[in-house]
C-alpha positions as CSV (number, residue, x, y, z in Angstrom):
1,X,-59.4,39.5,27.4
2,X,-62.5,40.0,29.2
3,X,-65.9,39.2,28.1
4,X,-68.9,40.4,29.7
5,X,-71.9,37.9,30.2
6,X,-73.9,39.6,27.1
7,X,-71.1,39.1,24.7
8,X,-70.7,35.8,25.7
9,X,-73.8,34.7,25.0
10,X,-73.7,36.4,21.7
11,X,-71.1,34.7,20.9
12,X,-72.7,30.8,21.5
13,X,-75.6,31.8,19.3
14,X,-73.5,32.6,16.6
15,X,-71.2,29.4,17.9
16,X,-74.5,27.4,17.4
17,X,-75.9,28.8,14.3
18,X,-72.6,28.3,12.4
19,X,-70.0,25.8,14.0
20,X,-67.2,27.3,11.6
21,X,-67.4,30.3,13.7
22,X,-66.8,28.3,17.0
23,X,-64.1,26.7,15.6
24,X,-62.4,29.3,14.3
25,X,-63.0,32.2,16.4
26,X,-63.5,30.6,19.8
27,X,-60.9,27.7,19.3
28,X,-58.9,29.9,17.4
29,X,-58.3,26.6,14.4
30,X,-58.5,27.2,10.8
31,X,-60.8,24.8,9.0
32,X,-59.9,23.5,5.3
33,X,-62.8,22.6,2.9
34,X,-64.2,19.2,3.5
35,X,-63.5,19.5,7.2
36,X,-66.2,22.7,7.4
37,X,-68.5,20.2,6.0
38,X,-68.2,17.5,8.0
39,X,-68.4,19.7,11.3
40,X,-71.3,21.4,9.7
41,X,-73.9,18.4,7.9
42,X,-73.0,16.4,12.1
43,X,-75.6,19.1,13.0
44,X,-78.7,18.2,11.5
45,X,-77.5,14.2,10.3
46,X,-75.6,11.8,11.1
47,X,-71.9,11.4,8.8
48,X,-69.5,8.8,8.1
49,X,-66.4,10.1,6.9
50,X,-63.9,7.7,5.0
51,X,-60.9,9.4,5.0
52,X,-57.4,9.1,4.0
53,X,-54.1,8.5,6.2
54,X,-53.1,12.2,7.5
55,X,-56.5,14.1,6.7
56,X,-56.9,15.3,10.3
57,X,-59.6,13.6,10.8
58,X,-59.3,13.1,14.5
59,X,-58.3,16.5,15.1
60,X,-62.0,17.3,13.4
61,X,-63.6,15.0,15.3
62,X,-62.5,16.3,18.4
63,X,-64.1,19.8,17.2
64,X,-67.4,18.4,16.8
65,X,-67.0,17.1,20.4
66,X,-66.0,20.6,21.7
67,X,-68.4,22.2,19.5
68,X,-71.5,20.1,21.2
69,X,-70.3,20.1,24.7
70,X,-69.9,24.0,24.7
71,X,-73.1,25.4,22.7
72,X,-75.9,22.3,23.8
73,X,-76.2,22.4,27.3
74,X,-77.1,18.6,28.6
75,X,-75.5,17.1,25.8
76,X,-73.9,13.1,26.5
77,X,-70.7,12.4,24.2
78,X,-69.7,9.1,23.8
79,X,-66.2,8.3,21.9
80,X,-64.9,5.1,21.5
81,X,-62.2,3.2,18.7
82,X,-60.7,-0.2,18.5
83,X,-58.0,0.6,21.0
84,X,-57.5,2.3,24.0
85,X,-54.0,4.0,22.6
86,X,-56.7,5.1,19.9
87,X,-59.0,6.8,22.6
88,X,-56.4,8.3,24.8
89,X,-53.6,9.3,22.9
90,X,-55.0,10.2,19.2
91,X,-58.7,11.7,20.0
92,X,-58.7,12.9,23.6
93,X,-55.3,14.0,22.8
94,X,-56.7,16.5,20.6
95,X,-59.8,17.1,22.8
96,X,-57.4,18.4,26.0
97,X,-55.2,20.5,23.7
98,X,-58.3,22.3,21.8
99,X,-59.6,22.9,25.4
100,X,-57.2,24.5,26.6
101,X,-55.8,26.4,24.0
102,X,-59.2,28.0,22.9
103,X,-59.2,31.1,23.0
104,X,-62.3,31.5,25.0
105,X,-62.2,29.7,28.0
106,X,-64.7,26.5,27.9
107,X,-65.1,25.0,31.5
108,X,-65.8,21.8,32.7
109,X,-63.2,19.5,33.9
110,X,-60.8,18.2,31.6
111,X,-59.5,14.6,32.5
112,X,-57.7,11.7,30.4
113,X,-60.9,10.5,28.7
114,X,-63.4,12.5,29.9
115,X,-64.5,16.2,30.0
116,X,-67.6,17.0,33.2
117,X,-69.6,19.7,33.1
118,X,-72.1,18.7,35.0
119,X,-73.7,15.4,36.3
120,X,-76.0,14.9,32.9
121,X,-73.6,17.1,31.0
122,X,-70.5,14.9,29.6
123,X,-68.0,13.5,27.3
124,X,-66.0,11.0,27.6
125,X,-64.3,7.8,25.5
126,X,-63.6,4.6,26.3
127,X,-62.4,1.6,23.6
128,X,-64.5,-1.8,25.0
129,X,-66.1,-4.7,23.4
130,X,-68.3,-4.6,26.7
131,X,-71.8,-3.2,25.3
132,X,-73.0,-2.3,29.0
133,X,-70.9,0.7,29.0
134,X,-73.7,1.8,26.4
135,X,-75.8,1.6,28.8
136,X,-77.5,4.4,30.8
137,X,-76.9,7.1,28.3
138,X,-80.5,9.5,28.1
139,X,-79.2,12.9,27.5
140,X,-80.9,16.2,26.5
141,X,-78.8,15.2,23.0
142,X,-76.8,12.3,22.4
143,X,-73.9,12.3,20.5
144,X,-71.6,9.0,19.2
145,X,-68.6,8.8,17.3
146,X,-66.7,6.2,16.3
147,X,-63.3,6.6,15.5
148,X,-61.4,4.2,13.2
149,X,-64.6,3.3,12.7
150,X,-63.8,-0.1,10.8
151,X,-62.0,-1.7,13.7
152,X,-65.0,-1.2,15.8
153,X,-67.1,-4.6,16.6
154,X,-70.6,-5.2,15.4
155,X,-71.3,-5.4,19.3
156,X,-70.7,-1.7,20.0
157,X,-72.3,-0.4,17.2
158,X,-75.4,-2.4,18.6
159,X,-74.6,-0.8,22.1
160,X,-74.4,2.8,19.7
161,X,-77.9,1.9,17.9
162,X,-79.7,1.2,21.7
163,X,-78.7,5.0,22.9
164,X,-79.1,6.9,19.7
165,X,-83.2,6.8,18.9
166,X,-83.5,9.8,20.1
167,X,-84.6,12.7,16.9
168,X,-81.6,14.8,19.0
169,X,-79.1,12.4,18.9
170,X,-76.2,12.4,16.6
171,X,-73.6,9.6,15.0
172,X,-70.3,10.1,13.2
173,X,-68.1,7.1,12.1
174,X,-64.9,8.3,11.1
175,X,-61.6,6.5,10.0
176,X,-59.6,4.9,7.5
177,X,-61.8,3.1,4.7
178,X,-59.8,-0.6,5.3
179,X,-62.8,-3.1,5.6
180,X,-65.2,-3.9,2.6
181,X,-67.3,-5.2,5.4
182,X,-69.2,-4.3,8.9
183,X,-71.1,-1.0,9.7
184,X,-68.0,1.2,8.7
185,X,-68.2,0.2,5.1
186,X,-72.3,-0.2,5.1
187,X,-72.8,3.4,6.0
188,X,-71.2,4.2,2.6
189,X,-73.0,2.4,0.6
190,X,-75.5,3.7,-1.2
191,X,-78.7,2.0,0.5
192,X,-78.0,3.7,3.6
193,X,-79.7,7.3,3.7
194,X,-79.1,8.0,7.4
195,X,-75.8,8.9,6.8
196,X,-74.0,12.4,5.0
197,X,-71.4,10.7,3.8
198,X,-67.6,12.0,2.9
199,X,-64.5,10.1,1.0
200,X,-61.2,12.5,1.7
201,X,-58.3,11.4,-0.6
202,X,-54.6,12.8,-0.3
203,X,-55.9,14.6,-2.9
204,X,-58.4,16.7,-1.7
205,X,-56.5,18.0,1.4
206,X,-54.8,21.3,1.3
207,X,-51.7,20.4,0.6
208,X,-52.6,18.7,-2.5
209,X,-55.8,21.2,-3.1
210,X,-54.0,24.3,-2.9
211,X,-50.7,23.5,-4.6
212,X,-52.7,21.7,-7.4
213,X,-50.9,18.4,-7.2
214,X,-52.6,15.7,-8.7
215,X,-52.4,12.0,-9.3
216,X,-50.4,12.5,-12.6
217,X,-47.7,14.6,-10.6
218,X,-47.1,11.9,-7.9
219,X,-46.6,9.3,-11.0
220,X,-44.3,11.2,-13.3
221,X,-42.2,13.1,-10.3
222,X,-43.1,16.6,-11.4
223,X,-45.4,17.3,-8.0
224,X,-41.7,18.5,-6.5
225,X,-41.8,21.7,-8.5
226,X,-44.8,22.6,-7.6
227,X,-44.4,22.2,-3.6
228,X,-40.4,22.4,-3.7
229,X,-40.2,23.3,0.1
230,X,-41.9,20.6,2.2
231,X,-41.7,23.0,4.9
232,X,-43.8,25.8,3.5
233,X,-46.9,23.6,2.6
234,X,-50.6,25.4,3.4
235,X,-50.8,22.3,6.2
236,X,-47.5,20.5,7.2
237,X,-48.7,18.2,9.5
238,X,-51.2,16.7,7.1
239,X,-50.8,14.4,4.2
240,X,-47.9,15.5,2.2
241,X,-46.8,14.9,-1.5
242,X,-43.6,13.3,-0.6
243,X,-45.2,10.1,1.7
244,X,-48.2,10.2,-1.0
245,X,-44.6,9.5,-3.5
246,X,-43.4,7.5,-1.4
247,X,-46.0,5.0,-1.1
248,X,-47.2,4.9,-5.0
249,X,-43.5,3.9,-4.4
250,X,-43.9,1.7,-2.3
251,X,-47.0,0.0,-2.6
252,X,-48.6,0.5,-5.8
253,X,-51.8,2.0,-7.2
254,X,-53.9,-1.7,-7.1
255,X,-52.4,-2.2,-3.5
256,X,-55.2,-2.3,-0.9
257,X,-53.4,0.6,1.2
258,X,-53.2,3.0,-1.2
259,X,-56.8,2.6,-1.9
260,X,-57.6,3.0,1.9
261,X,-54.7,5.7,3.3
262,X,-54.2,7.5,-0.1
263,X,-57.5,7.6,-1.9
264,X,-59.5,7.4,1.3
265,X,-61.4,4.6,-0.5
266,X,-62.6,1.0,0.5
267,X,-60.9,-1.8,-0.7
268,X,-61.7,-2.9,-4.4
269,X,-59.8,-6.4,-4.2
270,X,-60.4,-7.5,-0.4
271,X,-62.8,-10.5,-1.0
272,X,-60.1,-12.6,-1.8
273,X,-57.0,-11.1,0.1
274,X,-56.4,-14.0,2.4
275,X,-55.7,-11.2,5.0
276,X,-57.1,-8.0,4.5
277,X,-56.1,-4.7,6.3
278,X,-58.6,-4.5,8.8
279,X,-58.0,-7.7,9.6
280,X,-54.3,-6.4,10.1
281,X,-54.7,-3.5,11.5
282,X,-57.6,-4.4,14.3
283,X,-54.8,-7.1,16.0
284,X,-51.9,-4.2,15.8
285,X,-51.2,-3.7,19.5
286,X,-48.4,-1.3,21.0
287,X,-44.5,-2.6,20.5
288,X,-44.1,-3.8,24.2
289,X,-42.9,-7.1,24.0
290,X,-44.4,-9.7,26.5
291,X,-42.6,-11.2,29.6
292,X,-40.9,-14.3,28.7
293,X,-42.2,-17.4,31.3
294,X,-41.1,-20.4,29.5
295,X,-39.2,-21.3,26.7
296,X,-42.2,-22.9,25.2
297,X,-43.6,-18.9,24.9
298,X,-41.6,-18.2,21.9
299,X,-42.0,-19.3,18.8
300,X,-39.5,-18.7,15.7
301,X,-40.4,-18.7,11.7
302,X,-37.1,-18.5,9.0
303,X,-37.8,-17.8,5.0
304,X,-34.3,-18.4,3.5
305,X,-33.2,-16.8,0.4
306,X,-29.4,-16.7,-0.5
307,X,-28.3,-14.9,-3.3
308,X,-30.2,-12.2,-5.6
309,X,-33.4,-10.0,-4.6
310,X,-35.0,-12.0,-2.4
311,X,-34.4,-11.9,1.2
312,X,-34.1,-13.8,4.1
313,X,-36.7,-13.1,6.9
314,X,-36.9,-13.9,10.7
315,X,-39.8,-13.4,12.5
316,X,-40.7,-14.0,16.5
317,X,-43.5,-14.7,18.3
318,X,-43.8,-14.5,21.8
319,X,-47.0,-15.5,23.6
320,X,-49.1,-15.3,20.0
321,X,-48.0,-11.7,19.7
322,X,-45.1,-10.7,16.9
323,X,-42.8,-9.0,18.8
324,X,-39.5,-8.7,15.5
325,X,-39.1,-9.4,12.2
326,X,-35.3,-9.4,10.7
327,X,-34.4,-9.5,7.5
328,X,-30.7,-10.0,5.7
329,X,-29.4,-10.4,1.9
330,X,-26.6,-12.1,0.2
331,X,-25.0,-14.4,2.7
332,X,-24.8,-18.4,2.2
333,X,-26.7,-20.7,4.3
334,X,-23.2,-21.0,6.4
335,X,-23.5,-16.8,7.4
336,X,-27.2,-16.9,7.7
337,X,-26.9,-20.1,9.9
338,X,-24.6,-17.5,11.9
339,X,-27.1,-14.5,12.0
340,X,-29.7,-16.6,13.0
341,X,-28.1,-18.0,15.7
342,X,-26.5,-14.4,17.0
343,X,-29.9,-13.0,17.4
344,X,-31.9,-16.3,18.9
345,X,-28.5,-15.8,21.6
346,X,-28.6,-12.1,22.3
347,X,-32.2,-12.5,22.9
348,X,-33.1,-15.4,24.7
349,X,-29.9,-17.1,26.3
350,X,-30.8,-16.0,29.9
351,X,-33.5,-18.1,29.6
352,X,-33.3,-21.7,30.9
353,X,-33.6,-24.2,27.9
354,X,-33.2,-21.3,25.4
355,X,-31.7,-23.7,22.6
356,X,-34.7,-25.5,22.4
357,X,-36.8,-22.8,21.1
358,X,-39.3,-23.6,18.8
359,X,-38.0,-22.8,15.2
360,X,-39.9,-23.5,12.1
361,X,-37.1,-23.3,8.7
362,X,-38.8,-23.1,5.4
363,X,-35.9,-26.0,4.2
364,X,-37.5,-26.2,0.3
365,X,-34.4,-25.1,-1.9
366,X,-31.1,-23.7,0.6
367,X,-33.1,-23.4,3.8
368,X,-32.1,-27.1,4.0
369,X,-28.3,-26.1,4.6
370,X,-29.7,-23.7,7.4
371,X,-32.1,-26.5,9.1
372,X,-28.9,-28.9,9.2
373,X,-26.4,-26.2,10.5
374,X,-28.7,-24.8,13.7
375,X,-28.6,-28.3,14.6
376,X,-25.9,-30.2,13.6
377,X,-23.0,-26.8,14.4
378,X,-24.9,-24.9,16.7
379,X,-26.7,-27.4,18.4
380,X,-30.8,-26.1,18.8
381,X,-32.7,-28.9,19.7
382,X,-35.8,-27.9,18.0
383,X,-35.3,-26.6,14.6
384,X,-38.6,-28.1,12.2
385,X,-37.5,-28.6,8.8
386,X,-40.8,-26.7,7.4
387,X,-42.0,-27.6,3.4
388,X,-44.8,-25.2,2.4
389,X,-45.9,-27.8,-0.5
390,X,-46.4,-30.9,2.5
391,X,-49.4,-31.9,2.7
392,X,-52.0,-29.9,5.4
393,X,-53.1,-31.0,8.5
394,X,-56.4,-30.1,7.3
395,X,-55.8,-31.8,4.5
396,X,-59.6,-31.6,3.3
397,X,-59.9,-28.1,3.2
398,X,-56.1,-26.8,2.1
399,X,-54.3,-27.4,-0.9
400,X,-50.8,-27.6,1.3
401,X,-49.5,-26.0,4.5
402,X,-48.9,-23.1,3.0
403,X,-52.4,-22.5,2.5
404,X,-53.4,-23.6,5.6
405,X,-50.6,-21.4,7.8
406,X,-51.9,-18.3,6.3
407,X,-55.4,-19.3,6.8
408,X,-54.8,-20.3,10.4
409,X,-53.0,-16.8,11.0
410,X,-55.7,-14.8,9.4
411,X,-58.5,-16.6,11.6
412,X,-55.8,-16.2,14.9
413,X,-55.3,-12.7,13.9
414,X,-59.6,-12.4,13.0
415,X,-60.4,-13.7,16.3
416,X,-58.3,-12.2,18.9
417,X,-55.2,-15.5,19.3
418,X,-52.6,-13.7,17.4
419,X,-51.2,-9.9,17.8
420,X,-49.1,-7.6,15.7
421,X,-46.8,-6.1,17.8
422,X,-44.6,-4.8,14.7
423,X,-45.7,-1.5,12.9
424,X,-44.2,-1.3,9.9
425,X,-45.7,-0.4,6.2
426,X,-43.4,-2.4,4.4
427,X,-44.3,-6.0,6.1
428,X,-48.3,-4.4,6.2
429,X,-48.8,-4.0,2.1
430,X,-46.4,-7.1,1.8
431,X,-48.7,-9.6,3.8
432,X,-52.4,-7.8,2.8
433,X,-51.7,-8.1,-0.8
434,X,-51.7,-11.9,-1.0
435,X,-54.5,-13.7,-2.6
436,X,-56.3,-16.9,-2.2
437,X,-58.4,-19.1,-4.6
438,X,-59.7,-22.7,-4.7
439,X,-58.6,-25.8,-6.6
440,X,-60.5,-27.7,-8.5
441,X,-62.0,-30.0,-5.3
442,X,-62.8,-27.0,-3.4
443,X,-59.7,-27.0,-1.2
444,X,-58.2,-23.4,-0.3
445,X,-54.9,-22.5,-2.0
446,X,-52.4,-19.6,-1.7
447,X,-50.9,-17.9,-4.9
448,X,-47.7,-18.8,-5.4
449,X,-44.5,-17.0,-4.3
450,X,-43.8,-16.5,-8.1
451,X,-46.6,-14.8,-8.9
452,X,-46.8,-13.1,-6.0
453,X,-43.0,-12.0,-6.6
454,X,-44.6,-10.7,-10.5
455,X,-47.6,-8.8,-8.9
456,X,-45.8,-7.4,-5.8
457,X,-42.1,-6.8,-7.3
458,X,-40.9,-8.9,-4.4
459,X,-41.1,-11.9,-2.7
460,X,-43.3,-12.4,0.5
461,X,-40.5,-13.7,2.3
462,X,-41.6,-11.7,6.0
463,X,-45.0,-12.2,4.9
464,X,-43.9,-16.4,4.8
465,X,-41.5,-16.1,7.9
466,X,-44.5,-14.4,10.2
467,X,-46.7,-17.5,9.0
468,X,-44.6,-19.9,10.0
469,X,-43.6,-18.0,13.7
470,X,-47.1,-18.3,14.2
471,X,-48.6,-21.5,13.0
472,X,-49.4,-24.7,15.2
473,X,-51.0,-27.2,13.2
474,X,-53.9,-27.2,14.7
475,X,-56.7,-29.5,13.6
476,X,-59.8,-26.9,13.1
477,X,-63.0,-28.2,13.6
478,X,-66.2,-28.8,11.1
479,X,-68.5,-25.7,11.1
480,X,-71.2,-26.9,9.8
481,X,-72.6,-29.0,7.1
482,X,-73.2,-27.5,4.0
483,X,-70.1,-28.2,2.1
484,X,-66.3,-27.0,3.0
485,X,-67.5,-23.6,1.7
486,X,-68.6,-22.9,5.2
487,X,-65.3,-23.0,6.5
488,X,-64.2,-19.8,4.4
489,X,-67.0,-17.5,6.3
């Protein structure tokens, strides 16, 4: 369909003056409630949208981008998230396809991670911890947004703060609410008037909305006779009542992920969650798994259980980075001596001196029986008989070496040592749900695998097998001097 030049520029006012319009007549997308808002307050403020797992929020972001490159000539977008994956294959993703499937066409050139229009008319994302890539930026209107906005450093928000003075320039953090902490989490609060700000739960999507699911449906089952066919849902590709089932299932009302990808809401209980989910989440990395050098690169962790509920977890490291996690139930230490030993072989016996792999067996109770079989039967020449309750290497500031493995692996993981090369929600809620305290003389202790079997329903037994893959024994440094308090910052 043709449009003559008159029409066309009919049809940007009334693109500028009401961004619904554009996005629904030009683009040729249909809008649901809270997403008309957030695509609507970006124009005259800047917004922070918390949102919930599945709310499209992406997809609205990448509106708002094609909204401001197409009606404000001049205008500089900058995109970034915590990961380049992020960038290229969730937000620019949805930035390509709503380019070219609009129904009028937009122009510019339409690359990867970056959309040219002219040489001060631009968008384009990039995921860096480098702040000169903020550099540079003095368009007509600037706008910013963050995506998975709590995994992004402190150091490119700065970078966003040094290009966004300007009265025309815009902001929009948007992500999953997972950090109690950083700019993320202080836009929401209540102090901070620069920002519209929007909290999406599972239940305010259209699927939910529309159906008139709520909470109380999800907890007693009955939300299946009100959407009986998943497939004819107002929005199937968002949220849906089954996963929302699924992970009250799964992880719990209290659990810090239903709070952030359910209710869209930051973390009540984080400040002492010895690893929270953004802390989780910002060292997830893709599933490759690294090339194997040495021997020495790999790094093994068993938590054995025998009989009953529990379970016995393997997990492997390879170059800091968790690259599998097993788990079996039911067999004696005889068949998980076995199992163990089929999957150390499988994986790593091209490798020269493969049977002296680093392997760290929790021995307290019938791990024992396991420690003395990879040895004494199948002969691995480095199998560490591992007790949680022995006394730390850090002795001052941890109750045991339990305490201090999962403090070590939270800082590794904090800091950029240690990578999560294993997606998978299960092992997630499992290890972000354990708690920390302090004894008596200040040193750091983890709740015990009892409790933690009480609050959870399980035991953390991948949550102990991944600790124990990762963890050295390093002797940490003092920082600073004002008590062992210091340490926890």
């Amino acid at each position: 369909m043709g449009f003559s030049k008159t029409d066309l520029m009919k049809i940007m006012k009334t693109s500028k003056e009401h961004p619904t319009f554009f996005a629904e007549k030009v683009l040729g997308d249909k809008l649901w409630k809270k997403q008309n808002q957030i695509i609507n307050a970006i124009q005259h403020s800047n917004v922070s949208v918390a949102s919930c797992h599945g709310a499209g929020k992406s997809f609205i972001a990448s509106r708002i981008v094609l909204h401001a490159m197409s009606v404000h000539p001049g205008t500089q977008v900058i995109t970034t998230a915590p990961t380049n994956r992020q960038v290229k294959k969730v937000l620019w993703k949805e930035i390509r396809t709503g380019h070219k499937r609009s129904n009028i066409p937009l122009g510019g050139k339409v690359l990867t991670q970056e959309l040219q229009v002219d040489d001060d008319w631009f968008a384009l994302g990039f995921a860096t911890s480098d702040t000169d890539q903020f550099q540079g930026f003095h368009g007509k209107r600037i706008l910013v947004i963050a995506d998975e906005a709590a995994g992004v450093s402190e150091e490119i928000f700065n970078g966003i703060d040094g290009i966004t003075s300007g009265a025309n320039s815009r902001v929009l953090h948007i992500g999953n609410p997972t950090s109690r902490s950083g700019r993320f989490y202080q836009s929401h609060t209540v102090s901070d008037n620069s920002f519209i700000k929007f909290n999406i739960s599972a239940f305010d999507t259209p699927n939910f909305d529309k159906t008139g699911i709520t909470m109380e449906d999800i907890t007693d089952g009955s939300w299946e006779e009100k959407a009986p066919d998943p497939n004819k849902l107002p929005y199937p590709q968002l949220i849906t009542p089954k996963w929302v089932r699924e992970r009250y299932e799964t992880w719990g009302i209290d659990s810090a992920l239903w709070q952030a990808k359910v209710m869209g809401n930051f973390p009540q209980d984080e400040e002492y969650t010895i690893i929270p989910v953004y802390i989780w989440k910002q060292a997830q990395v893709d599933e490759k798994k690294p090339i194997v050098d040495d021997i020495e690169d790999i790094r093994i962790g068993i938590d054995v259980a025998r009989f009953g509920s529990d379970q016995t977890s393997l997990a492997i490291t390879i170059k800091n980075r968790l690259t599998e996690v097993h788990t079996i139930r039911n067999m004696d230490t005889t068949e998980v001596s076995k199992w163990v030993d089929r999957i150390i072989r499988k994986r790593f016996n091209r490798y020269k001196r493969w049977k002296q792999v680093l392997t760290n067996v929790d021995t307290i109770g019938v791990g024992a029986g396991v420690e003395d079989q990879l040895k004494n039967t199948f002969n691995y020449e480095r199998v560490n008989g591992f007790k949680v309750s022995q006394k730390a290497v850090n002795y001052d500031k941890y109750l045991n070496k339990r305490a201090e493995m999962y403090w070590q692996l939270r800082q590794g993981l904090k800091e950029g040592e240690y990578e999560i090369g294993v997606h998978d929600e299960e092992i997630e809620n499992q290890i972000t749900a354990i708690k920390y305290e302090f004894s008596s003389n200040g040193q750091l202790k983890v709740e015990s695998k009892k409790k933690i079997k009480k609050r959870l329903g399980e035991s953390p037994d991948n949550a102990d097998s991944i600790c124990m893959a990762f963890y050295q024994g390093k002797r940490e440094r003092k920082k600073g001097s004002n008590g062992l308090l210091t340490a926890w910052k």
